[in-house]
C-alpha positions in Angstrom: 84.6 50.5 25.9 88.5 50.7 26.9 89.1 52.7 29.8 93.0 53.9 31.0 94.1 54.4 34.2 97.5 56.0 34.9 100.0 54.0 36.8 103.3 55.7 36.8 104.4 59.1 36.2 107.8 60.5 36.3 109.1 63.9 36.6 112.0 65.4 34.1 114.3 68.3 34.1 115.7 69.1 31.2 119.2 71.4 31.7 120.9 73.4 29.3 124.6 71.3 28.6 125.7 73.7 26.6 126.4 73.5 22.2 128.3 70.7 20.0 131.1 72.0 19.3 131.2 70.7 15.9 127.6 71.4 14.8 126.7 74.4 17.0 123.3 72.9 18.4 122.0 72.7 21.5 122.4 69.8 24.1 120.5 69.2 26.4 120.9 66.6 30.0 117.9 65.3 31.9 117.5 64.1 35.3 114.4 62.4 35.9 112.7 61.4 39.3 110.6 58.1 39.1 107.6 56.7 41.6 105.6 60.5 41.1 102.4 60.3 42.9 100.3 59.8 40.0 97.5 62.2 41.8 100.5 65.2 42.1 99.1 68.1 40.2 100.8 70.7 37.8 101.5 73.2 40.3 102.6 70.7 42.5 105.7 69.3 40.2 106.2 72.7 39.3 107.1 73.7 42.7 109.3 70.4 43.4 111.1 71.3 40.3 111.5 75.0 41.4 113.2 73.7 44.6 115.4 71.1 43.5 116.8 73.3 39.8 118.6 75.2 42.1 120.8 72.1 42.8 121.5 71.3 39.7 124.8 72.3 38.1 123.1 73.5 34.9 120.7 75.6 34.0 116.7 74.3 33.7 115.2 75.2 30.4 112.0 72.9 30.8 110.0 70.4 33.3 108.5 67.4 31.7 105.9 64.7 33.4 105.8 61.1 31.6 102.5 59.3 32.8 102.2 55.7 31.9 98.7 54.1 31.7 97.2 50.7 31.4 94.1 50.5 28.9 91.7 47.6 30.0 88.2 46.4 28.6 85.3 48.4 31.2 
């Protein structure tokens, strides 16, 4: 039986930077924050990411966590 256990995460904003000119779509810009305690919770990111938005020079349109795991014979 494989068993994973998370070793990394990583916390994202994704901002608003705006539309291409030429095709009209949306772009977006992310700033990401590496060495997330991998036992933060939801609520806890969320709030981090509610303080530091504010900061930013462009608008927050959605907060992303990346987890990487390693998967090991049990």
């Amino acid at each position: 039986m494989a068993v994973a256990q998370m070793v990394a995460s990583r916390l994202s904003l994704i901002l608003d930077d705006g539309l291409d000119p030429e095709s009209g779509k949306q772009l977006f810009k992310s700033k990401s924050f590496n060495n997330v305690k991998t036992e933060a919770t939801a609520d806890q990111l969320f709030a981090i990411a509610d303080a530091v938005a504010p900061l930013q020079q462009r608008p927050l349109v959605n907060i992303e966590r990346k987890d990487n795991s390693e998967i090991t014979q049990a």
